[in-house]
Z-matrix of the N, CA and C atoms (Angstrom, degrees):
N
C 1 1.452
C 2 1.522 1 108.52
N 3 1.413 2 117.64 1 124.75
C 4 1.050 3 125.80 2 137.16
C 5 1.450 4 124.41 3 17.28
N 6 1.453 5 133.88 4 107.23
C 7 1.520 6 113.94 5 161.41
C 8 1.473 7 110.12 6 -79.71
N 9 1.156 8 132.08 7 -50.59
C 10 1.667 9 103.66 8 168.71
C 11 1.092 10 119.18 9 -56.16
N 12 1.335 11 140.64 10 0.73
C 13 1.736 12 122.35 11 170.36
C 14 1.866 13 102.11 12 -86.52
N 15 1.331 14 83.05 13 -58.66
C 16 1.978 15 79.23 14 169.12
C 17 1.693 16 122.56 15 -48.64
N 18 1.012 17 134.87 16 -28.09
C 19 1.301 18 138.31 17 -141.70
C 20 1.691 19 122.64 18 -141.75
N 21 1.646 20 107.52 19 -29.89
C 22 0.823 21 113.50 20 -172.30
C 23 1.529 22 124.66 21 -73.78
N 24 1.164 23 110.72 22 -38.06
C 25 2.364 24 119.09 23 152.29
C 26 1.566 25 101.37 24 -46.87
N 27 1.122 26 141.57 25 -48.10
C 28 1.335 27 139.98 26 179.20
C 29 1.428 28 102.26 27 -54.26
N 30 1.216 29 138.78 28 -83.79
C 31 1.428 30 164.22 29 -137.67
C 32 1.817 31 80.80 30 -86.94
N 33 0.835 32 118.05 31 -65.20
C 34 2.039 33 98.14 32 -168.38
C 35 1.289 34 85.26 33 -76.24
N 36 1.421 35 159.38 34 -26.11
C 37 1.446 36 107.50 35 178.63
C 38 1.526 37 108.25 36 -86.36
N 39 1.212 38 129.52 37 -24.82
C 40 1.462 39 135.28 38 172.67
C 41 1.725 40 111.07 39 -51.65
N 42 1.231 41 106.48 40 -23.67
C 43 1.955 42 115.36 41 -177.24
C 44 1.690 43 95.16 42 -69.01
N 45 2.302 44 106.06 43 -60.87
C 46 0.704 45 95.43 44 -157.51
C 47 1.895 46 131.60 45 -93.08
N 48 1.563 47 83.92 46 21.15
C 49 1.392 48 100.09 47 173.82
C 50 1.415 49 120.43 48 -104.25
N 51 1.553 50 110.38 49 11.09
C 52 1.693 51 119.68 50 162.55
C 53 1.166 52 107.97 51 -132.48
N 54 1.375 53 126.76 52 36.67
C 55 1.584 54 135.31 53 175.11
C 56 1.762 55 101.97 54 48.26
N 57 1.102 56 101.81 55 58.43
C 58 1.641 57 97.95 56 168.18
C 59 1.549 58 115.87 57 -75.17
N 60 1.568 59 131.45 58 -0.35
C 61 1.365 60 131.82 59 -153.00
C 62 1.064 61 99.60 60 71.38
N 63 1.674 62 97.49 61 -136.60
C 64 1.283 63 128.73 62 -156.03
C 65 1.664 64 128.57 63 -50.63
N 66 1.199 65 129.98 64 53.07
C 67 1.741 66 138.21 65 -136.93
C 68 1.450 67 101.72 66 -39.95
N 69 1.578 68 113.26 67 -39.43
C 70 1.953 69 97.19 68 -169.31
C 71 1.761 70 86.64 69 -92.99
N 72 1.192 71 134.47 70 -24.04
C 73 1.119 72 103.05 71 169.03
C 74 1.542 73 136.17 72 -60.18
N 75 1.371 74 109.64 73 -53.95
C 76 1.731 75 124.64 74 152.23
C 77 1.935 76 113.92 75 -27.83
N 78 0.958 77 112.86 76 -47.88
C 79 1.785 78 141.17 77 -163.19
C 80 2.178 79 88.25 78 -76.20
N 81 1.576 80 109.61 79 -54.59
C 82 1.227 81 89.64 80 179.43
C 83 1.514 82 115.30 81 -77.99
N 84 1.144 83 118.14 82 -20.26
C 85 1.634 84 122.15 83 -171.83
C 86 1.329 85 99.81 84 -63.15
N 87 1.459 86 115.76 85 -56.95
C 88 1.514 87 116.31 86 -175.78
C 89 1.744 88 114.07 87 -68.73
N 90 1.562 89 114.16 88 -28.93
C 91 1.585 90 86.26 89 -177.70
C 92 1.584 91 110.63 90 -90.34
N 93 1.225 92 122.42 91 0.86
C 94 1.511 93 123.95 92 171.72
C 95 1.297 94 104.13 93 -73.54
N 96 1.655 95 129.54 94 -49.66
C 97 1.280 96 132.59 95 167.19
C 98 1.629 97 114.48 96 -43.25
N 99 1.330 98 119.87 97 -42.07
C 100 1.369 99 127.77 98 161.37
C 101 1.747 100 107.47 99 -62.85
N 102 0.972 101 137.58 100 -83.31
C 103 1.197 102 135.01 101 160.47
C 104 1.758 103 116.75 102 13.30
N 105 1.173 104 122.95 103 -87.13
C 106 1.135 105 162.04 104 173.06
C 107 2.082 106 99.90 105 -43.71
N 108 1.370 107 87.78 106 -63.40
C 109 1.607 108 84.74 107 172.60
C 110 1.776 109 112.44 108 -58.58
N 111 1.160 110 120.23 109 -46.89
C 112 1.272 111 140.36 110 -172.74
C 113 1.333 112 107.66 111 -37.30
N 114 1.940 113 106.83 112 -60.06
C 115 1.538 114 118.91 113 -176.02
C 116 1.213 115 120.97 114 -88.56
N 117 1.929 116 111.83 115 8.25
C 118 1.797 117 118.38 116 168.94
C 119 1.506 118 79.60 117 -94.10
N 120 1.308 119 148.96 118 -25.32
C 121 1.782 120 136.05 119 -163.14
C 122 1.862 121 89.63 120 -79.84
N 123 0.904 122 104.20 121 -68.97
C 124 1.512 123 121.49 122 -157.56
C 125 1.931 124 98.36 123 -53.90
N 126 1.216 125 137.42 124 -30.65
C 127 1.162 126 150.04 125 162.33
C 128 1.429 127 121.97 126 -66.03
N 129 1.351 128 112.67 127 -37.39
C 130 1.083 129 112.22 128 149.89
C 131 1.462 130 149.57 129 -106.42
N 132 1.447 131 95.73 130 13.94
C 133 2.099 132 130.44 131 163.58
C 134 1.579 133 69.97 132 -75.03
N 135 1.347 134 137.16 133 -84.92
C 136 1.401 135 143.86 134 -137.51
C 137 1.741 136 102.13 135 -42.16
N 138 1.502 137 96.72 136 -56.02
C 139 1.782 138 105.13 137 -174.61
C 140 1.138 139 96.35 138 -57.79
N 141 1.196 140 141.63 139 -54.16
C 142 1.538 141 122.99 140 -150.75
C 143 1.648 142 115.46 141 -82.00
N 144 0.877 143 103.46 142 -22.05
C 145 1.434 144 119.14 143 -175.84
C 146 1.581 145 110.47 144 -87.33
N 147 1.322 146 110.35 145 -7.71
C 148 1.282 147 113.26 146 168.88
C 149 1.826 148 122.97 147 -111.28
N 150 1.290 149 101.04 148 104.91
C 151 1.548 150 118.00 149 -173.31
C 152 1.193 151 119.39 150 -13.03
N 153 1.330 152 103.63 151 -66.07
C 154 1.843 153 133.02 152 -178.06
C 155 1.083 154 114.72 153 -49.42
N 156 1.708 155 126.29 154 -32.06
C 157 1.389 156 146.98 155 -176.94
C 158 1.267 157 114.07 156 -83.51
N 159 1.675 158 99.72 157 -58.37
C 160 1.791 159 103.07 158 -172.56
C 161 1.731 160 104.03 159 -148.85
N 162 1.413 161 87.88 160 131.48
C 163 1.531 162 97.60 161 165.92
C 164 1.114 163 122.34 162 -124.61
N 165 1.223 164 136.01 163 137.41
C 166 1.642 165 119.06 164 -158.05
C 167 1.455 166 97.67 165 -102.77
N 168 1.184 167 123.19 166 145.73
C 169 1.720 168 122.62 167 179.17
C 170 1.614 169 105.69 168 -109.91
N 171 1.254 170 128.89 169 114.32
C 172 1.174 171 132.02 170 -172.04
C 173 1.425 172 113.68 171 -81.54
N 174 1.239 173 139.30 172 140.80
C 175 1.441 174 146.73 173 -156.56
C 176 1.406 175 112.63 174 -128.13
N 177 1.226 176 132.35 175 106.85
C 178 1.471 177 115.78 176 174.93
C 179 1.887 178 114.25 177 -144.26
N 180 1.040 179 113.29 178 -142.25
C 181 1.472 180 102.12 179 176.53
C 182 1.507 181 110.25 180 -147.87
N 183 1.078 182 137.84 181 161.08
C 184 1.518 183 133.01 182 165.24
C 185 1.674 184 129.81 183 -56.21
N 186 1.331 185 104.06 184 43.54
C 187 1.750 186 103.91 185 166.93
C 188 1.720 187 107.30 186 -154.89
N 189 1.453 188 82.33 187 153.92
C 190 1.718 189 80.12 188 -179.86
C 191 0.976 190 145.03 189 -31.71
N 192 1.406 191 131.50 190 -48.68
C 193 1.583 192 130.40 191 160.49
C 194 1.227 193 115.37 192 -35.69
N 195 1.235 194 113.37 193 -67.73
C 196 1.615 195 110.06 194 -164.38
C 197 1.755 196 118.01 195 -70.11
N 198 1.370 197 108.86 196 -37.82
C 199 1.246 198 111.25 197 127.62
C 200 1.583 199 146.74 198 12.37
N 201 1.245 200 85.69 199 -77.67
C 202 1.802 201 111.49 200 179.64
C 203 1.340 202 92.59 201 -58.94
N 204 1.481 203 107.14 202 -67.70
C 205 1.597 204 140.45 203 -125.27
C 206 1.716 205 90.28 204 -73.29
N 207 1.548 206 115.39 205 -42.00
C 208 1.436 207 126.75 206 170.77
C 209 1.602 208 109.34 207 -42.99
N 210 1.158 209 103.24 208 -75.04
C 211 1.186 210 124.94 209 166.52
C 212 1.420 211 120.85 210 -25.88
N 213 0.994 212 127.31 211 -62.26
C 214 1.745 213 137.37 212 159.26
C 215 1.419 214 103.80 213 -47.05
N 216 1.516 215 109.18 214 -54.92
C 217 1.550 216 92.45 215 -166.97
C 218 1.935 217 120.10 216 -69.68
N 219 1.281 218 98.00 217 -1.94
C 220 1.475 219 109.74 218 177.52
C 221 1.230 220 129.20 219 -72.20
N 222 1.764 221 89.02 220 -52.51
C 223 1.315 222 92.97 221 163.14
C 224 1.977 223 132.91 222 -57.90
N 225 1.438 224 86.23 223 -40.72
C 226 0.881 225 90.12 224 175.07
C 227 1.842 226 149.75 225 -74.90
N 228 1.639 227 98.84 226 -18.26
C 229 1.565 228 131.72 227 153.32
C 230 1.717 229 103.97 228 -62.63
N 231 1.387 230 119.56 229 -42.89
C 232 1.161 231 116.40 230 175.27
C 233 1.915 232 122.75 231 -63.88
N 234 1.111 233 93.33 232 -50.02
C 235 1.564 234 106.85 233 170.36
C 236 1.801 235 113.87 234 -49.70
N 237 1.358 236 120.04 235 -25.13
C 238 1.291 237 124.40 236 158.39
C 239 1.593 238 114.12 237 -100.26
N 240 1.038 239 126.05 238 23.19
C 241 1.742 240 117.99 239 172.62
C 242 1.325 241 109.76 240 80.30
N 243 1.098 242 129.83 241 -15.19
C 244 1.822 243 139.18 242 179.32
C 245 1.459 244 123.93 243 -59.43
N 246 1.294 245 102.03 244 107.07
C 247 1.675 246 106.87 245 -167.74
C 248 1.539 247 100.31 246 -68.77
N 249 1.524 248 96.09 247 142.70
C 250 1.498 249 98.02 248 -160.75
C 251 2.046 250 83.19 249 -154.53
N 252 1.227 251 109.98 250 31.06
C 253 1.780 252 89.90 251 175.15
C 254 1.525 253 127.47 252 -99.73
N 255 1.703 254 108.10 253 51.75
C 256 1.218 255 112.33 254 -176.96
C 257 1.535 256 107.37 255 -148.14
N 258 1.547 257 112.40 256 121.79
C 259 1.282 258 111.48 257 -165.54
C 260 1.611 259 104.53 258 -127.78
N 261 1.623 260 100.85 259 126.11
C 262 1.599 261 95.99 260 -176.31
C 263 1.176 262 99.29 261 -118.03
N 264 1.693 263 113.40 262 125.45
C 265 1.353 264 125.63 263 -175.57
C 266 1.902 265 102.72 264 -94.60
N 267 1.211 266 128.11 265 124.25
C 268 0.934 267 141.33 266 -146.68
C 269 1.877 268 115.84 267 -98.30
N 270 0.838 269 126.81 268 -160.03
C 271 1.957 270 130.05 269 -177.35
C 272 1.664 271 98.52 270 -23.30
N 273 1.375 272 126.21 271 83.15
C 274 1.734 273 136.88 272 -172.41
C 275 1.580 274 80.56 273 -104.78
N 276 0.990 275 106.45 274 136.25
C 277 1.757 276 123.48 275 159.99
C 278 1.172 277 116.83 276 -54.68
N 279 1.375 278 142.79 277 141.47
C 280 1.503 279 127.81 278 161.03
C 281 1.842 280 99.06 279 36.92
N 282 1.311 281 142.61 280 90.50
C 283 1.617 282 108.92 281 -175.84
C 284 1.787 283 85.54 282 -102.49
N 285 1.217 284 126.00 283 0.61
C 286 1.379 285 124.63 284 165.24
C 287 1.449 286 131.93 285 -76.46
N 288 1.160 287 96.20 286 -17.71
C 289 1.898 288 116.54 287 154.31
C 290 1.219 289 141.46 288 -116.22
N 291 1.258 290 143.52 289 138.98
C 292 1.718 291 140.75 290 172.11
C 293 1.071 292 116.30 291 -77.88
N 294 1.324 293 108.80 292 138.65
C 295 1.593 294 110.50 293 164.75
C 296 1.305 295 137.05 294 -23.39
N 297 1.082 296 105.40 295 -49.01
C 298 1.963 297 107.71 296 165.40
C 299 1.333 298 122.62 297 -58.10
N 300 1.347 299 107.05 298 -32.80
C 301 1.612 300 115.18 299 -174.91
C 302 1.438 301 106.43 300 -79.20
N 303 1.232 302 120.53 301 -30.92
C 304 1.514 303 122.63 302 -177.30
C 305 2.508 304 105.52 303 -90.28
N 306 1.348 305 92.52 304 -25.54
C 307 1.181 306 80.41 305 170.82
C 308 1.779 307 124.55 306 -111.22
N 309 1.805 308 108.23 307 20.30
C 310 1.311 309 109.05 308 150.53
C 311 1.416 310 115.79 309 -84.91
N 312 1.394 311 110.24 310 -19.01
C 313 1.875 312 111.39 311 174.98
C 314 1.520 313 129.16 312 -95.03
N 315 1.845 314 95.13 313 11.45
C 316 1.567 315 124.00 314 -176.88
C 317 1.831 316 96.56 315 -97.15
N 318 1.792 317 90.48 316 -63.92
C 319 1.604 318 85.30 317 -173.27
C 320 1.520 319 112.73 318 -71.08
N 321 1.678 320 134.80 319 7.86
C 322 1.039 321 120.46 320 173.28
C 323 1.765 322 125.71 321 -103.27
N 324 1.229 323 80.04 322 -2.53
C 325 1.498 324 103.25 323 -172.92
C 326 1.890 325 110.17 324 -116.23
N 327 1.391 326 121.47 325 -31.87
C 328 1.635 327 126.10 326 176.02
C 329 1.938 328 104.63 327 -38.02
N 330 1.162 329 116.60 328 -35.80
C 331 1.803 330 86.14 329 -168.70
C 332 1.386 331 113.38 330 -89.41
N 333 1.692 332 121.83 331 1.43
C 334 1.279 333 127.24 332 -172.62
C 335 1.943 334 81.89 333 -100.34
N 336 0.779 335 125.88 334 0.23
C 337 1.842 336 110.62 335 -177.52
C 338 1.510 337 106.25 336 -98.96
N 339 1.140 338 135.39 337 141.87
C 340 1.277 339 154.29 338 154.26
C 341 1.361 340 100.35 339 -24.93
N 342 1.369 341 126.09 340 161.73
C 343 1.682 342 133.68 341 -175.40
C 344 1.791 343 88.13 342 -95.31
N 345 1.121 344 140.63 343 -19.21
C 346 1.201 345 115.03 344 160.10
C 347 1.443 346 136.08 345 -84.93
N 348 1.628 347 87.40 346 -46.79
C 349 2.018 348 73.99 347 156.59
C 350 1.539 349 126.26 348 -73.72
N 351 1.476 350 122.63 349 1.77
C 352 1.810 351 106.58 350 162.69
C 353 1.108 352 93.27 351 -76.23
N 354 1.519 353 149.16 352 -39.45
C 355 1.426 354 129.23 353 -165.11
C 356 1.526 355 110.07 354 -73.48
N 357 1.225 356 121.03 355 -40.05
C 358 1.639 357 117.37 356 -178.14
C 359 1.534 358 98.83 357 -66.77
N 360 1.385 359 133.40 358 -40.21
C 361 1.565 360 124.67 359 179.48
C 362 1.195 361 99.84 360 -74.96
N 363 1.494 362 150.11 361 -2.92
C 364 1.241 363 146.49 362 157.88
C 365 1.470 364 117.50 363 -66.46
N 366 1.308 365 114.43 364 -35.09
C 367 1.452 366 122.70 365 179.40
C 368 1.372 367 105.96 366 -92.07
N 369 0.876 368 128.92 367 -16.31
C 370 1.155 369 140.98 368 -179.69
C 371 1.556 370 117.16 369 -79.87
N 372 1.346 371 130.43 370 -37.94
C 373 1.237 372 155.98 371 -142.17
C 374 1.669 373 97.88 372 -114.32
N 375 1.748 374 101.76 373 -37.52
C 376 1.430 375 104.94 374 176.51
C 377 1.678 376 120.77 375 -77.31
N 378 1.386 377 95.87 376 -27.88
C 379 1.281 378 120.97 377 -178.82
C 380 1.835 379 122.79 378 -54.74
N 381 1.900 380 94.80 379 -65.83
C 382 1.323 381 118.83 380 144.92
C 383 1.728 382 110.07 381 -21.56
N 384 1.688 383 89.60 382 -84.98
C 385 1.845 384 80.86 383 -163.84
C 386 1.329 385 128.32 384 -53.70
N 387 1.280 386 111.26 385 -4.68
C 388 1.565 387 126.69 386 -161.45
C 389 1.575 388 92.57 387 -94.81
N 390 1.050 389 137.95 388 -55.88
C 391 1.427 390 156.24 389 174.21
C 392 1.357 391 111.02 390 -54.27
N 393 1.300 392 118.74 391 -30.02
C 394 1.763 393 127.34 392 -175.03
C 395 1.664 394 87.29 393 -91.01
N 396 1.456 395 125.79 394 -25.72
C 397 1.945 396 94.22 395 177.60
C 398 1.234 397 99.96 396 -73.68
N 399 1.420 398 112.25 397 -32.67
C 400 1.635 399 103.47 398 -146.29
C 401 1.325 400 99.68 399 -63.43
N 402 1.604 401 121.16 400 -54.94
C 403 1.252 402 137.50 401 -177.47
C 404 1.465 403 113.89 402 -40.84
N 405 1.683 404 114.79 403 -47.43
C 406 1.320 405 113.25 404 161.13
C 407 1.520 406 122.80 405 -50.25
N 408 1.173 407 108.16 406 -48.92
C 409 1.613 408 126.76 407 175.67
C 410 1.788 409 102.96 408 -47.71
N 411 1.140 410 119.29 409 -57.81
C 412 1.563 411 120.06 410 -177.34
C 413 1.485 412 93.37 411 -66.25
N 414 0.864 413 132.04 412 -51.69
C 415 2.114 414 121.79 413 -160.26
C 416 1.502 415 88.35 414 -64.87
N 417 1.524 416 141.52 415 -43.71
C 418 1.339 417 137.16 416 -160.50
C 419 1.589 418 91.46 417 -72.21
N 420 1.172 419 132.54 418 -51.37
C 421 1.553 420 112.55 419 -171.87
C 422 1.147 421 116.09 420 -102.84
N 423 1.325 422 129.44 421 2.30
C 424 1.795 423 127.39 422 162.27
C 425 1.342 424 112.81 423 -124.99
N 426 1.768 425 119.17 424 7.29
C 427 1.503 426 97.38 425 179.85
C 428 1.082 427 129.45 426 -83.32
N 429 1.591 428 123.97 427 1.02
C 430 1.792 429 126.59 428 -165.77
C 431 1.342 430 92.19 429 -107.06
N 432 1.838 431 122.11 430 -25.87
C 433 1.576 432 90.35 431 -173.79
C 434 1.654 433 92.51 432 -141.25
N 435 1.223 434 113.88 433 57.27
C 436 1.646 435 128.32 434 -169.56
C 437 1.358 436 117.76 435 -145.71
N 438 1.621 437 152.70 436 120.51
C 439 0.922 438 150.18 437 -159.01
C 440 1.926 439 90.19 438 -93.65
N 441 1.272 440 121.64 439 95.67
C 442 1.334 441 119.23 440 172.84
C 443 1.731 442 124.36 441 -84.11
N 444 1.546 443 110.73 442 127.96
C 445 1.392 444 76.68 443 -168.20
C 446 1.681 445 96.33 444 -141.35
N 447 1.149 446 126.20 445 100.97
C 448 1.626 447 127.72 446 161.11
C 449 1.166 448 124.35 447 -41.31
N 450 1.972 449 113.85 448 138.52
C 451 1.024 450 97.63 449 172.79
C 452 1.308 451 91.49 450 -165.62
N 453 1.776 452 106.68 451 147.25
C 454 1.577 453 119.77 452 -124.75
C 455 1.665 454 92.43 453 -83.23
N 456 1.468 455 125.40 454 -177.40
C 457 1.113 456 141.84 455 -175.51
C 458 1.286 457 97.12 456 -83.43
N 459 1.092 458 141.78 457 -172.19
C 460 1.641 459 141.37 458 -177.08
C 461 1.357 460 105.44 459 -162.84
N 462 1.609 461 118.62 460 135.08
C 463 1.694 462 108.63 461 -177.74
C 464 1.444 463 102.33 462 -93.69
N 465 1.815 464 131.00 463 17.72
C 466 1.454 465 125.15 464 154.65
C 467 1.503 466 115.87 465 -141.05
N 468 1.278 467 130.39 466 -165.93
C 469 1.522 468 126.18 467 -141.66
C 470 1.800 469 78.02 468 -104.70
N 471 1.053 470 97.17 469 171.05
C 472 1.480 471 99.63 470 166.74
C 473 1.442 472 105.31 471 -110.42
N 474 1.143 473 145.17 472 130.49
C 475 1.080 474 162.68 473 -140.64
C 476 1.596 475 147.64 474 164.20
N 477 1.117 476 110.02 475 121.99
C 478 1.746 477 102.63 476 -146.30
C 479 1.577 478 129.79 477 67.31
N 480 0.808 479 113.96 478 164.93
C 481 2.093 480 131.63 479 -145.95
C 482 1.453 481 75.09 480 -61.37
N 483 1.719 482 126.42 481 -77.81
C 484 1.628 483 116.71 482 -136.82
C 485 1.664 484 100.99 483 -77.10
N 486 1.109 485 117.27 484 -7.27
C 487 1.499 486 122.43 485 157.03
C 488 1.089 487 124.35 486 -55.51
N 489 1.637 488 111.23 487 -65.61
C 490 1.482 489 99.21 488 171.92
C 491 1.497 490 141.87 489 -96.60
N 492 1.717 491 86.95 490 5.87
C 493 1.300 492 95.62 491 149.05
C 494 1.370 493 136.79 492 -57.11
N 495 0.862 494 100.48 493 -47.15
C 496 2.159 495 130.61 494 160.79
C 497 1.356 496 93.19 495 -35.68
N 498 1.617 497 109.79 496 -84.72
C 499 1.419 498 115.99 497 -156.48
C 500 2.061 499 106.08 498 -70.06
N 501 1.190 500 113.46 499 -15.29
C 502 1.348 501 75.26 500 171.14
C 503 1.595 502 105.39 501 -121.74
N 504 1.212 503 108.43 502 50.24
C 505 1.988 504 123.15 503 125.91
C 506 1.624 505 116.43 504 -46.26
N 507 1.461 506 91.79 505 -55.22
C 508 1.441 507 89.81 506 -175.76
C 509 2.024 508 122.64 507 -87.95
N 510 0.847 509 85.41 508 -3.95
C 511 1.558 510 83.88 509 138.47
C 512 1.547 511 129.27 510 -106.02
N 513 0.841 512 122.68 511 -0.03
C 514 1.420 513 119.18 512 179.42
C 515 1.696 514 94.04 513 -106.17
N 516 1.258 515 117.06 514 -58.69
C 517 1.811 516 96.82 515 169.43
C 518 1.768 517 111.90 516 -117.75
N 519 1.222 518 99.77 517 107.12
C 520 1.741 519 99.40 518 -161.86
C 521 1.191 520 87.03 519 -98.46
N 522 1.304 521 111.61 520 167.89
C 523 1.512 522 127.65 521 -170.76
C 524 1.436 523 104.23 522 -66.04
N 525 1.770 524 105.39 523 153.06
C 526 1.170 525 103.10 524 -164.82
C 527 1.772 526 97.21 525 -112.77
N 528 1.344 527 111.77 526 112.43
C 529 1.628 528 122.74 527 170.66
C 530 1.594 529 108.92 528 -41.55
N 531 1.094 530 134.52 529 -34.88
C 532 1.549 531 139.86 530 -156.23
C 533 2.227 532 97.21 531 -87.02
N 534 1.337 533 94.64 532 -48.43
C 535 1.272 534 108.34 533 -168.79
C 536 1.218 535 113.19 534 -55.40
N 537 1.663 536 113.51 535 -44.03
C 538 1.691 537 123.83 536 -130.30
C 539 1.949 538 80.62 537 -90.71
């Protein structure tokens, strides 16, 4: 339909209820301005919806919320045609080790550690395992048709060129789950 058939009784009485003058003149200015906007929307519905053009890389972290929230947005990028099959799970602990592996070298090592560092490797350890479902949880619903890709926690911000130059190493060769 038509945007002046939809729109155009709206827009001339809206002209002539703020003294716009001329009402079908005002009425064409604005639906050509609509017009014009219409075919910058529809051009860029076109880009996104086209693979080759745009793929959206989804960003989230290892716990449920964000999780979910991934999840929603998939569906929902999907529901418009928007390639969306790449999910980067973000600050993963160790994501080159499992929980077991980091807490057989916890329980073999805890009585030579200070009572404060067993408690920070306690939170730490909880943290891990908590992060290893989620992470499992993301490979179960994006790993057969999802480019999944971990990437480790960092003890500084990423910031500036040789920073993220650094950090996106690890997207270009992220740790390899099979190897570690």
């Amino acid at each position: 339909m038509e945007l002046k058939d939809r729109f155009g009784g709206i827009i001339g009485q809206a002209s002539a209820m703020f003294g716009g003058g001329n009402p079908g003149q005002m009425q064409d200015m604005m639906l050509g301005r609509l017009e014009e906007t219409r075919a910058v929307i529809n051009k860029v519905n076109d880009a996104f919806q086209d693979p080759d053009l745009t793929t959206f890389v989804c960003v989230c972290i290892p716990e449920f919320l964000s999780i979910f929230e991934t999840e929603r947005l998939v569906q929902e990028l999907s529901k418009f045609g928007i390639d969306s099959h790449n999910v980067v799970v973000n600050q993963v602990l160790f994501p080159e080790k499992d929980a077991e592996e980091l807490g057989e070298w916890l329980d073999a090592n805890t009585a030579s550690l200070p009572k404060e560092a067993q408690d920070i490797c306690a939170k730490m350890m909880a943290r891990k395992k908590m992060q290893d479902k989620y992470i499992g949880q993301c490979f179960d619903l994006y790993g057969d048709d999802f480019n999944v890709t971990l990437m480790p926690l960092l003890d500084y911000e990423v910031r500036g060129v040789d920073k993220l130059k650094a950090f996106s190493e690890n997207l270009i060769n992220p740790v390899d789950l099979e190897e570690s």
